[in-house]
C-alpha angles and dihedrals in degrees: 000000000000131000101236105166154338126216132180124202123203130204101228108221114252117248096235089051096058080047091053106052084033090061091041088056088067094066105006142045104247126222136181124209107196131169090206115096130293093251090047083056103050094050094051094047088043082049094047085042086242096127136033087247080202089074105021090154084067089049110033133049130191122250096249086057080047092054095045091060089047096051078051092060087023115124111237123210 
């Protein structure tokens, strides 16, 4: 087997998405809770101007830290 080639695809935002979060800043913090990956993440909220994309870590969290805070609200039977 050779390596040929390598290709990416990327799912362009919709306009009325970027309005919408656009509109929300004005009167709440935006957040965004996504089962694709981190870096996934970080690229559609830079793009949404939700997070400073110079300093994610401070601003986005995996799902495995997400589910850590929930166990700890989590009601337990």
């Amino acid at each position: 087997m050779t390596f040929v080639a390598a290709f990416g695809l990327e799912d362009p935002l919709r306009d009325e998405t970027i309005d919408t979060v656009t509109e929300l800043q004005g009167s709440t913090n935006v957040r965004i809770l996504s089962g694709d990956h981190r870096e996934t993440v970080v690229k559609v909220a830079s793009e949404l101007a939700i997070i400073d994309v110079n300093n994610p870590s401070e601003n986005v969290m995996s799902g495995d830290e997400f589910k850590s805070i929930c166990d700890k609200y989590a009601y337990k039977t």
